[in-house]
Gaussian input, Z-matrix of N, CA and C with variables (Angstrom, degrees):
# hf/3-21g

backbone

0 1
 N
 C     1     B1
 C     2     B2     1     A1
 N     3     B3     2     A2     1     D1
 C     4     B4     3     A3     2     D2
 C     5     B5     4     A4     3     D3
 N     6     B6     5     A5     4     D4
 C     7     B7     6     A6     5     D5
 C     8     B8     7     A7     6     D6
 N     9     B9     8     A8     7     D7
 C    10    B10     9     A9     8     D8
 C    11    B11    10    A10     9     D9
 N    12    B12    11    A11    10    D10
 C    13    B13    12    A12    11    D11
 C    14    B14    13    A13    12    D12
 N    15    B15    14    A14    13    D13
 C    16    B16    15    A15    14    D14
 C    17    B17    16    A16    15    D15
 N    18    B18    17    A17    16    D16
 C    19    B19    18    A18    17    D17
 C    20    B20    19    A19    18    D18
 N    21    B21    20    A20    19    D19
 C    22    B22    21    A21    20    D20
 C    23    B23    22    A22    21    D21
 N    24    B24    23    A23    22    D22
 C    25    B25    24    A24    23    D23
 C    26    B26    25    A25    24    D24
 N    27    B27    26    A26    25    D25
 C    28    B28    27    A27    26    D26
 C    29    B29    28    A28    27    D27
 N    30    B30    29    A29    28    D28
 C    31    B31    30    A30    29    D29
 C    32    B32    31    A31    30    D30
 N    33    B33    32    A32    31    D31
 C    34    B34    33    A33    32    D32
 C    35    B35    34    A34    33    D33
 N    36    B36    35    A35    34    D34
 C    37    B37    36    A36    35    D35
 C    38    B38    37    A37    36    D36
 N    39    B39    38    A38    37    D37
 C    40    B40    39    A39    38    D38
 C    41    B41    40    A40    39    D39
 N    42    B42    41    A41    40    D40
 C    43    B43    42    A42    41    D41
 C    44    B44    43    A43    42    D42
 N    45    B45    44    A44    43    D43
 C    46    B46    45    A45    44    D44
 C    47    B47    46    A46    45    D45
 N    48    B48    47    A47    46    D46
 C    49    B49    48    A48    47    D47
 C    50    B50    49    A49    48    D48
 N    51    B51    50    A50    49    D49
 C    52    B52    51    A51    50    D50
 C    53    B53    52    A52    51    D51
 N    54    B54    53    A53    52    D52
 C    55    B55    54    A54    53    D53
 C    56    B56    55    A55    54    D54
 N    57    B57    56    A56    55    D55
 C    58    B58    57    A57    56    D56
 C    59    B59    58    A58    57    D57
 N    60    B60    59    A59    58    D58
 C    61    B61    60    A60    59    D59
 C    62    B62    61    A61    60    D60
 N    63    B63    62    A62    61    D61
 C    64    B64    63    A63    62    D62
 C    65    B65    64    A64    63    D63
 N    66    B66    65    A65    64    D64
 C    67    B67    66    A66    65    D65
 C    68    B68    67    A67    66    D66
 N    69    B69    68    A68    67    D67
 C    70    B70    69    A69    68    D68
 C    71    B71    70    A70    69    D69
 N    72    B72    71    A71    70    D70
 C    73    B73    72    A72    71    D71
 C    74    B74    73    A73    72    D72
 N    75    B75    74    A74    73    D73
 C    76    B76    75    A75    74    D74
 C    77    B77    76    A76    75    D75
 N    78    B78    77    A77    76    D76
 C    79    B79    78    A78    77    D77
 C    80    B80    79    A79    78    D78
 N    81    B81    80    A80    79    D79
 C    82    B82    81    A81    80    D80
 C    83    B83    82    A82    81    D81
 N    84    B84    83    A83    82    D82
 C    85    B85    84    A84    83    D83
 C    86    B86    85    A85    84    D84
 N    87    B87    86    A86    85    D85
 C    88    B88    87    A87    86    D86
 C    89    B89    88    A88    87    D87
 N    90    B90    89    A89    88    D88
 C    91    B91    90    A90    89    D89
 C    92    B92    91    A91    90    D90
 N    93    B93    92    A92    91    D91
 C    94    B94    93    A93    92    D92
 C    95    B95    94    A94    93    D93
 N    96    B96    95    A95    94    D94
 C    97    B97    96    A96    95    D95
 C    98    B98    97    A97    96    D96
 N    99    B99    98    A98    97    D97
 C   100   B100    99    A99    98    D98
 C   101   B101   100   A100    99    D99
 N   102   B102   101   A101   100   D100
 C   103   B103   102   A102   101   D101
 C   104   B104   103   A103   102   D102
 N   105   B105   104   A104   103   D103
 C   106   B106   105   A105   104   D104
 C   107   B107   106   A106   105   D105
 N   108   B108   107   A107   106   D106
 C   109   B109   108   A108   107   D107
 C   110   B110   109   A109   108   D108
 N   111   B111   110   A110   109   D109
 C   112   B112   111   A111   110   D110
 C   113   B113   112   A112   111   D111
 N   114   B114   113   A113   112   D112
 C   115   B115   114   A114   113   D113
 C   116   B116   115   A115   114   D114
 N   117   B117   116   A116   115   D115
 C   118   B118   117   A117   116   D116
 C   119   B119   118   A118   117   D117
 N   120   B120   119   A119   118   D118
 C   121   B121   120   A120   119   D119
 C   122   B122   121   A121   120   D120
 N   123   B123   122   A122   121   D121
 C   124   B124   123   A123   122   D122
 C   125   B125   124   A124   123   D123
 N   126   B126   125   A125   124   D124
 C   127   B127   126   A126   125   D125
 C   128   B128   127   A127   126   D126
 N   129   B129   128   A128   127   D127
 C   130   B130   129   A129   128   D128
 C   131   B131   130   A130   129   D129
 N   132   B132   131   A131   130   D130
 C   133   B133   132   A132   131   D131
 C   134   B134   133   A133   132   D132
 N   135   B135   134   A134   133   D133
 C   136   B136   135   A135   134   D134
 C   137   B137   136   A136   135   D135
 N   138   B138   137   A137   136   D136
 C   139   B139   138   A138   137   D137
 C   140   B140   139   A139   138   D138
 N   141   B141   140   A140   139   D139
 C   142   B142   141   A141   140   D140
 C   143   B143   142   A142   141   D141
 N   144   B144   143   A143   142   D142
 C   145   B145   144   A144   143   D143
 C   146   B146   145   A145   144   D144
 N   147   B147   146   A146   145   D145
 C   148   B148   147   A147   146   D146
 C   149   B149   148   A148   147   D147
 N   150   B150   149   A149   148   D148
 C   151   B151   150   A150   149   D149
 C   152   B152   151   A151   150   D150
 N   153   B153   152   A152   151   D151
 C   154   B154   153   A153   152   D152
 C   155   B155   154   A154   153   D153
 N   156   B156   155   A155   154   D154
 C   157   B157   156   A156   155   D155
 C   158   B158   157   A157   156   D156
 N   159   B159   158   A158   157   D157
 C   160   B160   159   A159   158   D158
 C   161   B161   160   A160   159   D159
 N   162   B162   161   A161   160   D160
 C   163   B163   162   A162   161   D161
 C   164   B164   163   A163   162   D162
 N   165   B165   164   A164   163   D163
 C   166   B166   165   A165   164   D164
 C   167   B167   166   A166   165   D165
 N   168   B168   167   A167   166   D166
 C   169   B169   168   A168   167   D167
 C   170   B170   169   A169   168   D168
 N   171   B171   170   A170   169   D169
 C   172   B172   171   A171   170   D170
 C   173   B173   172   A172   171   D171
 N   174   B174   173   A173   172   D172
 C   175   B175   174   A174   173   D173
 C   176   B176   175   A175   174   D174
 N   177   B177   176   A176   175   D175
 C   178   B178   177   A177   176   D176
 C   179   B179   178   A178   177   D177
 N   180   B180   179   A179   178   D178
 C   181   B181   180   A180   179   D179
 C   182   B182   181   A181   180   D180
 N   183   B183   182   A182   181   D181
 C   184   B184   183   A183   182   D182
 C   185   B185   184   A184   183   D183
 N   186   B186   185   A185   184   D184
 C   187   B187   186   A186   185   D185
 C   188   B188   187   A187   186   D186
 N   189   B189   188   A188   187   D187
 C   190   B190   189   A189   188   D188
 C   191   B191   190   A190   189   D189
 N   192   B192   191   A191   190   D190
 C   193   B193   192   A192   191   D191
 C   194   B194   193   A193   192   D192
 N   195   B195   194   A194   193   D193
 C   196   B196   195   A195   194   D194
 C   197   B197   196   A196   195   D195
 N   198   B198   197   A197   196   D196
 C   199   B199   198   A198   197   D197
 C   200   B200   199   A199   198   D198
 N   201   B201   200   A200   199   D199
 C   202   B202   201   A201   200   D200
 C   203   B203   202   A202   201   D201
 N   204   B204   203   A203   202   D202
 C   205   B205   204   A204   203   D203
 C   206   B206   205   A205   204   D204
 N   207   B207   206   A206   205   D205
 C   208   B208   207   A207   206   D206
 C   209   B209   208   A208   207   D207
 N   210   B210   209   A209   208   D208
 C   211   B211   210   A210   209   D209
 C   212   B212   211   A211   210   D210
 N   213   B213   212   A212   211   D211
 C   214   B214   213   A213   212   D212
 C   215   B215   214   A214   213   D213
 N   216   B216   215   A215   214   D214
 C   217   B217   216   A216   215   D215
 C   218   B218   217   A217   216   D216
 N   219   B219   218   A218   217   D217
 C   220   B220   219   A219   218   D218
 C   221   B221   220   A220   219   D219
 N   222   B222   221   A221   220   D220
 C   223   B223   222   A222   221   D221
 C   224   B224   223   A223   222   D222
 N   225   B225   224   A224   223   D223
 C   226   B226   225   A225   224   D224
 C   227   B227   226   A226   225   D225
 N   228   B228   227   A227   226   D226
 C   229   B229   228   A228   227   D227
 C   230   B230   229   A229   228   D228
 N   231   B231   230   A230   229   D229
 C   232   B232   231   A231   230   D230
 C   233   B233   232   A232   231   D231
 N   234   B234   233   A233   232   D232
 C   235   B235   234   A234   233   D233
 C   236   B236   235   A235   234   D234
 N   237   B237   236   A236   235   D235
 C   238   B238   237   A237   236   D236
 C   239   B239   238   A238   237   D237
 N   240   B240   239   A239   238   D238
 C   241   B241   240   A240   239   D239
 C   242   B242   241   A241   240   D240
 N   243   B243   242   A242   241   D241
 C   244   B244   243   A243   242   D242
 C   245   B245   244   A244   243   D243
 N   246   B246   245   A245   244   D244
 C   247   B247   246   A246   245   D245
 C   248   B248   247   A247   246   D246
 N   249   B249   248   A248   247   D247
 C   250   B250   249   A249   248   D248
 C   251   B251   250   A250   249   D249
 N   252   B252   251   A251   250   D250
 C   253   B253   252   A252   251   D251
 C   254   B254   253   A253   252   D252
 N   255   B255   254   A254   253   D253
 C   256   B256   255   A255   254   D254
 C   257   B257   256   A256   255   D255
 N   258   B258   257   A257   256   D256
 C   259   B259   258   A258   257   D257
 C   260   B260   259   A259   258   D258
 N   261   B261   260   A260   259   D259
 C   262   B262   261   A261   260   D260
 C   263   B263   262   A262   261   D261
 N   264   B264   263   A263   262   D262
 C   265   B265   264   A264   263   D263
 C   266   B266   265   A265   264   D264
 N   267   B267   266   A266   265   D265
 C   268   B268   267   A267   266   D266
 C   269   B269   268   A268   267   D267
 N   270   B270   269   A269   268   D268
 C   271   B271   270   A270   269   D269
 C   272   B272   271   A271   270   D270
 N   273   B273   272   A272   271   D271
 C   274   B274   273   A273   272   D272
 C   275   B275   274   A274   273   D273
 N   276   B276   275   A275   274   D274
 C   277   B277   276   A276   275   D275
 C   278   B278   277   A277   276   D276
 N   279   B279   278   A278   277   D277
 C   280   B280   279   A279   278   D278
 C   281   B281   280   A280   279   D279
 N   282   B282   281   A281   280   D280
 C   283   B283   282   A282   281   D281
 C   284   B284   283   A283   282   D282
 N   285   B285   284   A284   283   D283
 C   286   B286   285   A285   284   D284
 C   287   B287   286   A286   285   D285
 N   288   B288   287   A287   286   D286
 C   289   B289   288   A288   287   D287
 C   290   B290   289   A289   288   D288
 N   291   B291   290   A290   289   D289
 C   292   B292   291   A291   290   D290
 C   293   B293   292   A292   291   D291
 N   294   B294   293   A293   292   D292
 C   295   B295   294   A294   293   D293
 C   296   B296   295   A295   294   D294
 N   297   B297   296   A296   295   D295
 C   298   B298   297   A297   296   D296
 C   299   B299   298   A298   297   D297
 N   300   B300   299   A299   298   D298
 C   301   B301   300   A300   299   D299
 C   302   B302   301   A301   300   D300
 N   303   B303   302   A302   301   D301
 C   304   B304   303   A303   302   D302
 C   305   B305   304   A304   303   D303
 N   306   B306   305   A305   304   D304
 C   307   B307   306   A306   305   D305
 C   308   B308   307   A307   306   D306
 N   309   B309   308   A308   307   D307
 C   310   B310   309   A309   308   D308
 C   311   B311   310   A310   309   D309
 N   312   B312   311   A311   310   D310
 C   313   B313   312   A312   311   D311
 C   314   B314   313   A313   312   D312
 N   315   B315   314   A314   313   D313
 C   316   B316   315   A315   314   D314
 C   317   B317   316   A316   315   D315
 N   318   B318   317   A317   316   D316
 C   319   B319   318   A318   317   D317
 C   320   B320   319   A319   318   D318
 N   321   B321   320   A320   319   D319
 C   322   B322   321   A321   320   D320
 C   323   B323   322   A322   321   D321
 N   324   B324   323   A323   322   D322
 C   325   B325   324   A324   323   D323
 C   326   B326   325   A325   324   D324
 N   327   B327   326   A326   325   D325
 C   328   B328   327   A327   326   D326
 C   329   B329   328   A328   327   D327

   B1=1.4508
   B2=1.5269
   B3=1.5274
   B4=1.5771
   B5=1.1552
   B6=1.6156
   B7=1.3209
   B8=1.8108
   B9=1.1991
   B10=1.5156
   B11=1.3914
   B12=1.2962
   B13=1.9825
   B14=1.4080
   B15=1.3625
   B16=1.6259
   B17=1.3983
   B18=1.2437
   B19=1.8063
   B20=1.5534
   B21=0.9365
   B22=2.1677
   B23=1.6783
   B24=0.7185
   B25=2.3051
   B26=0.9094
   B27=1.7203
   B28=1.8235
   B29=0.8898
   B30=1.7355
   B31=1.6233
   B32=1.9998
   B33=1.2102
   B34=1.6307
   B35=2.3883
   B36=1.4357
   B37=0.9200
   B38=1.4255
   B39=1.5546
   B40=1.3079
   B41=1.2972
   B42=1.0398
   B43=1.3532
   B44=1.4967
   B45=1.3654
   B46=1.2492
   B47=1.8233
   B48=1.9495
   B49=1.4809
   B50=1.2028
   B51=1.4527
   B52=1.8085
   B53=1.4531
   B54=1.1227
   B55=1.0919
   B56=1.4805
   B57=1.3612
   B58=1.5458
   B59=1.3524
   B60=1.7693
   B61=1.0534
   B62=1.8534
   B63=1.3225
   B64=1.7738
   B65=1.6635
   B66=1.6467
   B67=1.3989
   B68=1.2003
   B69=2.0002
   B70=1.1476
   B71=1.6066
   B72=1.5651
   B73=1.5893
   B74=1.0297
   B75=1.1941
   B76=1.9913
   B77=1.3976
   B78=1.3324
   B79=1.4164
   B80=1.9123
   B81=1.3393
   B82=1.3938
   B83=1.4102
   B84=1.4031
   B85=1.1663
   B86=2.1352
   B87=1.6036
   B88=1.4455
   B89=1.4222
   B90=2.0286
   B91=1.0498
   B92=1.6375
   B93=0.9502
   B94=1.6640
   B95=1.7797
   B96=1.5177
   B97=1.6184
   B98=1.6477
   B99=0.9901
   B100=2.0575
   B101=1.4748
   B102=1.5880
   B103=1.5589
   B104=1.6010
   B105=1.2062
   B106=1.5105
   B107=1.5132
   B108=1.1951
   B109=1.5952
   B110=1.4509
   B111=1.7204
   B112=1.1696
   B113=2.0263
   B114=1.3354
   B115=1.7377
   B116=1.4895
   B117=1.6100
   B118=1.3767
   B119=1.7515
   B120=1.3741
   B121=1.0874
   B122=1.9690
   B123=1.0128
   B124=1.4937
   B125=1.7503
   B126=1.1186
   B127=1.3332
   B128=1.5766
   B129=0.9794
   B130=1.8109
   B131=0.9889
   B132=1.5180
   B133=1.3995
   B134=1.4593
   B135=1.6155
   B136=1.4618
   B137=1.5149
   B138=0.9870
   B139=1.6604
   B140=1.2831
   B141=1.4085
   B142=1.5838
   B143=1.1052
   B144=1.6035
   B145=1.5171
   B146=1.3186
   B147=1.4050
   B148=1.4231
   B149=1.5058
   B150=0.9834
   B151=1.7495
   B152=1.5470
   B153=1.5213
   B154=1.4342
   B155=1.7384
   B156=1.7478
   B157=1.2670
   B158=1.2789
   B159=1.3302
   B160=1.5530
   B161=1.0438
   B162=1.2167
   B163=1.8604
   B164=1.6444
   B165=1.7804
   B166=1.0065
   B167=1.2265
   B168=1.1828
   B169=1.1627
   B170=1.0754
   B171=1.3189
   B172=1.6010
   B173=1.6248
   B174=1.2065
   B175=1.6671
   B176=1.5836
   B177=1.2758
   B178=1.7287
   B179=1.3578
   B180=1.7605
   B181=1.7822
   B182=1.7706
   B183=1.1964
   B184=1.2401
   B185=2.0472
   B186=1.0105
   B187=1.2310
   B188=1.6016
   B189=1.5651
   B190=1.8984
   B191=1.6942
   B192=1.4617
   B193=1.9246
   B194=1.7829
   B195=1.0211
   B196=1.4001
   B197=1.7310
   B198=1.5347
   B199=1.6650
   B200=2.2134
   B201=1.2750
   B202=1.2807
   B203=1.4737
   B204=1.5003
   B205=1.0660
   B206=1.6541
   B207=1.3905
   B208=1.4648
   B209=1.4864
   B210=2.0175
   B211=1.5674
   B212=1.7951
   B213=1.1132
   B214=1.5712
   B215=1.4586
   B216=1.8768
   B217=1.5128
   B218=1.1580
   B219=1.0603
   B220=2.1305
   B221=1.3619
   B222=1.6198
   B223=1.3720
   B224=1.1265
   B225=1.1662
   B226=1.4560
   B227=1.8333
   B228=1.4115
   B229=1.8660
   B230=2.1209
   B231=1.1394
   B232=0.7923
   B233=1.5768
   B234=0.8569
   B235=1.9024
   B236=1.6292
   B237=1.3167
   B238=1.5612
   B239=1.5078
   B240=1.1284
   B241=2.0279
   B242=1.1465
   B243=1.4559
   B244=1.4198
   B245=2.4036
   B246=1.0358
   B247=2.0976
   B248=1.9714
   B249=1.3302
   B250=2.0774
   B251=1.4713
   B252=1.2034
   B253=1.8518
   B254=1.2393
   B255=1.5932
   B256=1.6273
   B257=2.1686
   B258=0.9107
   B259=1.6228
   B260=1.6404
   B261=1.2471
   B262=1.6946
   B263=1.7504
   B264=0.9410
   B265=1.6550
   B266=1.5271
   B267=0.9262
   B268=1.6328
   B269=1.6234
   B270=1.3987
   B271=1.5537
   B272=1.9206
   B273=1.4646
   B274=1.8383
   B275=1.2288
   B276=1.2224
   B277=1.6016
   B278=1.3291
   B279=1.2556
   B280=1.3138
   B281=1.7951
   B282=1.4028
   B283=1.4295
   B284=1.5484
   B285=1.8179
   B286=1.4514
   B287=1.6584
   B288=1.2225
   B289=1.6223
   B290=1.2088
   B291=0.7353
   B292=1.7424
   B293=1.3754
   B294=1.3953
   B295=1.2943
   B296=1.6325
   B297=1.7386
   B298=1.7479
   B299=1.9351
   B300=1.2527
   B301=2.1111
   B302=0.9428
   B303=1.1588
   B304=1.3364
   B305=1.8412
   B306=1.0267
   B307=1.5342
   B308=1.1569
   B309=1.0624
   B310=1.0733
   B311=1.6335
   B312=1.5833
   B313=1.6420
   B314=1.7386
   B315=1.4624
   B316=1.3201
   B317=1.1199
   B318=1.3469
   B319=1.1983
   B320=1.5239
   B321=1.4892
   B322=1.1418
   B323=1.7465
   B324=1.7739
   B325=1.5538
   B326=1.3471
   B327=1.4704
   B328=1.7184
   B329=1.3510
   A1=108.31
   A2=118.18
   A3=114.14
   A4=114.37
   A5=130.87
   A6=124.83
   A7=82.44
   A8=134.85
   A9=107.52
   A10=135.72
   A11=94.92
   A12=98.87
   A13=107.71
   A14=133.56
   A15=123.05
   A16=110.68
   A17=122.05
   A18=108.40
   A19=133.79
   A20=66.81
   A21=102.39
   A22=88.95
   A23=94.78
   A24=95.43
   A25=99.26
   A26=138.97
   A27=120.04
   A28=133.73
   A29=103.10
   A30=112.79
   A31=97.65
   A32=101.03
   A33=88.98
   A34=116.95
   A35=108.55
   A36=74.71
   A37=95.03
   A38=149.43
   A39=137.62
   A40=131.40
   A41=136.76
   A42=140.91
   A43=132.30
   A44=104.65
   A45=117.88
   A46=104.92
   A47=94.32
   A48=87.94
   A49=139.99
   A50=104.68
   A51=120.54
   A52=112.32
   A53=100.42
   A54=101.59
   A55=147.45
   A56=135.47
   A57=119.07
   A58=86.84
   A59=126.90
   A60=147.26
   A61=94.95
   A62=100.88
   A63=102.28
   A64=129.07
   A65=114.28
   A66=106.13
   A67=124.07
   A68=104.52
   A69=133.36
   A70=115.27
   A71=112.38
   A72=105.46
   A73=120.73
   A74=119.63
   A75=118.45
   A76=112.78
   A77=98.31
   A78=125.53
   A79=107.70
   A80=107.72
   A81=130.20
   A82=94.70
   A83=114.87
   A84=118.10
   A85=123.01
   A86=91.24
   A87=96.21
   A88=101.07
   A89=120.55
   A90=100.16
   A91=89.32
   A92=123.56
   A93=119.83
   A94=104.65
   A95=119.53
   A96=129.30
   A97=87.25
   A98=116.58
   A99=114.21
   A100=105.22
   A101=111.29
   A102=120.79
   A103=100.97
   A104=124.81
   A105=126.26
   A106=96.07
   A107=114.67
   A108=110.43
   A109=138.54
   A110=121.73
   A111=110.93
   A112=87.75
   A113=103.53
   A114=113.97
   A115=85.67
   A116=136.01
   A117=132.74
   A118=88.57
   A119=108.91
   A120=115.61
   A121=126.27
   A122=140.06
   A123=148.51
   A124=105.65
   A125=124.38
   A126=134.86
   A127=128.45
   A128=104.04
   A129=116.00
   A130=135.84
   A131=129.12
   A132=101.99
   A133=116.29
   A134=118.17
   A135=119.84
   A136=110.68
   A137=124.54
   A138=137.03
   A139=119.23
   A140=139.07
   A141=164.42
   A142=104.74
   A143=105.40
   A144=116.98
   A145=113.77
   A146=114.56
   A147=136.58
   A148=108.43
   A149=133.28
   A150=139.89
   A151=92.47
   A152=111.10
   A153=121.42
   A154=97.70
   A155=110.69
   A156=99.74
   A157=129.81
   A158=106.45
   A159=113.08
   A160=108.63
   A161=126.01
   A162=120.01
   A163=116.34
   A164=114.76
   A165=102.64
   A166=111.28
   A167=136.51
   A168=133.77
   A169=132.72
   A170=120.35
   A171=126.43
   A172=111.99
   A173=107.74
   A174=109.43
   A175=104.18
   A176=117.43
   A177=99.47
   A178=120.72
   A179=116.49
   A180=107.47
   A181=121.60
   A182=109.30
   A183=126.71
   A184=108.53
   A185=129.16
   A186=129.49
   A187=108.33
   A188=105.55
   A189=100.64
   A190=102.82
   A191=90.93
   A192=98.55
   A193=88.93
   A194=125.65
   A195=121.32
   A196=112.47
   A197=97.00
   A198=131.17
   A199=98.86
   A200=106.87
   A201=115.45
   A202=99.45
   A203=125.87
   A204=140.32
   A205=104.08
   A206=118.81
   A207=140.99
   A208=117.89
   A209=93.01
   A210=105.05
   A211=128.31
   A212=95.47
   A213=119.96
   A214=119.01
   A215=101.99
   A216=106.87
   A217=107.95
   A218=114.98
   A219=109.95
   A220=106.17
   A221=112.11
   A222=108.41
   A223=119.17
   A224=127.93
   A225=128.40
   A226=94.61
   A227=122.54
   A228=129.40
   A229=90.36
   A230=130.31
   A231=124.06
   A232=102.87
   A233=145.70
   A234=131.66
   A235=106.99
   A236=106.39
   A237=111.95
   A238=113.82
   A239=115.52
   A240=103.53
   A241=106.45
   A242=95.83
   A243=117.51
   A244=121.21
   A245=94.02
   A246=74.47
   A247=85.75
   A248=93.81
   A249=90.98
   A250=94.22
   A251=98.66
   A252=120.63
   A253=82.55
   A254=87.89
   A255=118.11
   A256=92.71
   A257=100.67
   A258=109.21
   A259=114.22
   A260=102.54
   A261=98.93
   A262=86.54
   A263=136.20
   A264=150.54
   A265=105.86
   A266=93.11
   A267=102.19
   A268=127.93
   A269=123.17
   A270=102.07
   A271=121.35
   A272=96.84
   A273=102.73
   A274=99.11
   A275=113.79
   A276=118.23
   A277=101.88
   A278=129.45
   A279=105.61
   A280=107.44
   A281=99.83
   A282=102.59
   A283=138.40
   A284=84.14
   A285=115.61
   A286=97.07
   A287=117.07
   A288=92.39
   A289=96.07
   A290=173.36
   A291=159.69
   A292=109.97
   A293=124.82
   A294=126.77
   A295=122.34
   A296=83.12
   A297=108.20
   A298=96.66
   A299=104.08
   A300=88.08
   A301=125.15
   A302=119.06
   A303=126.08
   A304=129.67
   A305=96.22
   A306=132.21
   A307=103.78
   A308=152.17
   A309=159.82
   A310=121.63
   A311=98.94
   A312=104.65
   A313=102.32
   A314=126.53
   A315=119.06
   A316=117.44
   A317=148.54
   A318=160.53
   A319=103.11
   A320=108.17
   A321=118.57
   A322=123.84
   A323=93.42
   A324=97.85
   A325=131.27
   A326=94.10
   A327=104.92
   A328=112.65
   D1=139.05
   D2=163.83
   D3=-42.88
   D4=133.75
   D5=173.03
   D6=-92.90
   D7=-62.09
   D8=-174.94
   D9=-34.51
   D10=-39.94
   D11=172.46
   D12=-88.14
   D13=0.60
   D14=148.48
   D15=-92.91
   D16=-17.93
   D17=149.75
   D18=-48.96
   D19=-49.36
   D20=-179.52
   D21=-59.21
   D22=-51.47
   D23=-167.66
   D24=-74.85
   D25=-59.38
   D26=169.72
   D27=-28.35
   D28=-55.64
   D29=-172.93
   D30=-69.80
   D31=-57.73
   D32=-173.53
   D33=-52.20
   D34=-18.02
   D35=-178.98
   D36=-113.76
   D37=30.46
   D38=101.65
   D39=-31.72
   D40=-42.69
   D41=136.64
   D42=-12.93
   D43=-60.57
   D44=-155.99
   D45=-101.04
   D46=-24.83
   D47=-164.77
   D48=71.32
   D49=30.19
   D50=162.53
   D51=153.30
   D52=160.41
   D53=-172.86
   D54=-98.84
   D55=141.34
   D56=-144.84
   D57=-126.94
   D58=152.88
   D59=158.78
   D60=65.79
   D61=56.48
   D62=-168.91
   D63=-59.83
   D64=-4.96
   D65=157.89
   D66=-48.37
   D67=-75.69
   D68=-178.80
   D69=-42.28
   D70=-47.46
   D71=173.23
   D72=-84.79
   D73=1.50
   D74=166.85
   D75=-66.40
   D76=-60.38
   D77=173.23
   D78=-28.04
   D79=-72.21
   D80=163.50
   D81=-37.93
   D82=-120.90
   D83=163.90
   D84=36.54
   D85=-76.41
   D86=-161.16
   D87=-99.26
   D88=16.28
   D89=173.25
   D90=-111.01
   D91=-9.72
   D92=-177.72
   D93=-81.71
   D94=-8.64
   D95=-174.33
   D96=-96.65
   D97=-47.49
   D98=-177.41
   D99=-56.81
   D100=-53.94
   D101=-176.83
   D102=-53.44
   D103=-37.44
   D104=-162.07
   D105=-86.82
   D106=-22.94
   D107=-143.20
   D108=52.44
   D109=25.16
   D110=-162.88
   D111=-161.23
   D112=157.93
   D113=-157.38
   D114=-86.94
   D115=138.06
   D116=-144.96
   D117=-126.98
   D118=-34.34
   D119=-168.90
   D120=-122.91
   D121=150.27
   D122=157.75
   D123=-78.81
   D124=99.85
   D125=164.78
   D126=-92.41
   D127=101.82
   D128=173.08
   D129=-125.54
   D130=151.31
   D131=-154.07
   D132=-77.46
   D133=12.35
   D134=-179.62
   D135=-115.72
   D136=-5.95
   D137=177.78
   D138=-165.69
   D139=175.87
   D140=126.39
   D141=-75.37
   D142=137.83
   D143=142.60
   D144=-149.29
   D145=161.80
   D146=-176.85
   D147=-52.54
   D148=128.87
   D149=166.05
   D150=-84.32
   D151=166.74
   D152=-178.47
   D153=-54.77
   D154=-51.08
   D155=-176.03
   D156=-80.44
   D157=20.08
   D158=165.19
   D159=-102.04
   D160=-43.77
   D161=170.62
   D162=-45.79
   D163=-42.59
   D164=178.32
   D165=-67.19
   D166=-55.13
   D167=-170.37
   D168=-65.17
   D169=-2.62
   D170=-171.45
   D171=-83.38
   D172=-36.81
   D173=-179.89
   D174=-67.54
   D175=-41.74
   D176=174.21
   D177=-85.16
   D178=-11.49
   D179=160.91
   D180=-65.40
   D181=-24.76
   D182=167.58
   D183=-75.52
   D184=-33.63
   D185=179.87
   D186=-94.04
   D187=1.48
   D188=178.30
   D189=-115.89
   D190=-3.69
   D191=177.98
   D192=-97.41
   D193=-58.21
   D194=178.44
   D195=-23.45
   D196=-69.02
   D197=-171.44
   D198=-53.37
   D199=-31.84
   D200=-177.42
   D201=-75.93
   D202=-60.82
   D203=-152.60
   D204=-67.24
   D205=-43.68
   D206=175.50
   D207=-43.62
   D208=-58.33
   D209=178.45
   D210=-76.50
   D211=-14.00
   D212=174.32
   D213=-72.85
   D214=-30.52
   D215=173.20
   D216=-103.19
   D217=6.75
   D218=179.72
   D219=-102.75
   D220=-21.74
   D221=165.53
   D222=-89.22
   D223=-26.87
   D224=-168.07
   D225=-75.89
   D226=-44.08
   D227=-178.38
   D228=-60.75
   D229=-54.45
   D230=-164.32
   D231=-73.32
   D232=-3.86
   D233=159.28
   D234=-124.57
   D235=29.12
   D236=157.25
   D237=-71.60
   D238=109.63
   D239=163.83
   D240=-127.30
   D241=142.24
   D242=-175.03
   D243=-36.88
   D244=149.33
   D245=-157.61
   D246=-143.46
   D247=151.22
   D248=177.03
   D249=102.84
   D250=170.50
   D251=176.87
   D252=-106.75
   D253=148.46
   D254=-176.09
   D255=-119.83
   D256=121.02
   D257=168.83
   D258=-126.74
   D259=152.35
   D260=-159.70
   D261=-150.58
   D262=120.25
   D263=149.30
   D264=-75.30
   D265=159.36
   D266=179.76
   D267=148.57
   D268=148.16
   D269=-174.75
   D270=-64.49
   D271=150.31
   D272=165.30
   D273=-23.39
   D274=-79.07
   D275=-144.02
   D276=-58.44
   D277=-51.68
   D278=-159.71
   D279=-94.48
   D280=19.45
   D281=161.75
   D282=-79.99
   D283=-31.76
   D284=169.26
   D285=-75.56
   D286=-45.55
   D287=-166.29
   D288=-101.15
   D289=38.44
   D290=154.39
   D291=-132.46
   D292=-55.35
   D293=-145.92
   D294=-77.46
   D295=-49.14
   D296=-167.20
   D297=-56.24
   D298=-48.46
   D299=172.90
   D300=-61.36
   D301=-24.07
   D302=-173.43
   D303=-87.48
   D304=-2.05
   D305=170.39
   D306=-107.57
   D307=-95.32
   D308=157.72
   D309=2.64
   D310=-38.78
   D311=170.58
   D312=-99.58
   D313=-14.56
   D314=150.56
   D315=-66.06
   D316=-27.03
   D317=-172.11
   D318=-65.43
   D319=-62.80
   D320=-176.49
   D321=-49.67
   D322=-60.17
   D323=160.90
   D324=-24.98
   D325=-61.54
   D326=-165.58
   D327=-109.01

């Protein structure tokens, strides 16, 4: 099972304070409490709550979904290249003087 997407389901149903679609988040749930080794949550049939070792742990499941979320966009910006026709109007002159390097060293880049 993803241990990130049973992170993701603790913290969201700490959050929310109970639990929704209760197969699927048990499941979650009691495999992210095995990964921890320790009961994360108080389950009843009228609410959730945090156990001591869910309190501790909740500020860094939230700081390893952050840390996920972060590295996912620095890679994804880092193999972005530029994509589409680029068209530019503008007078001669300052095509000759400004433009033509400047294309040309975009060109190169990409």
């Amino acid at each position: 099972m993803d241990r990130l997407t049973a992170v993701r389901v603790f913290v969201e149903v700490a959050d929310r304070g109970s639990l929704t679609q209760a197969a699927m988040v048990s499941r979650y749930l009691s495999a992210v409490e095995d990964w921890f080794d320790a009961r994360l949550l108080h389950r009843t049939t009228r609410k959730v709550s945090l156990t001591d070792a869910g309190l501790a742990a909740l500020p860094s499941c939230r700081q390893l979904l952050d840390i996920a979320t972060e590295a996912r966009h620095l890679a994804a910006a880092r193999n972005r290249e530029p994509a589409g026709v680029l068209r530019v109007t503008t007078a001669g002159s300052f095509a000759d003087a400004q433009l033509t390097a400047a294309l040309a060293d975009f060109q190169r880049q990409h």
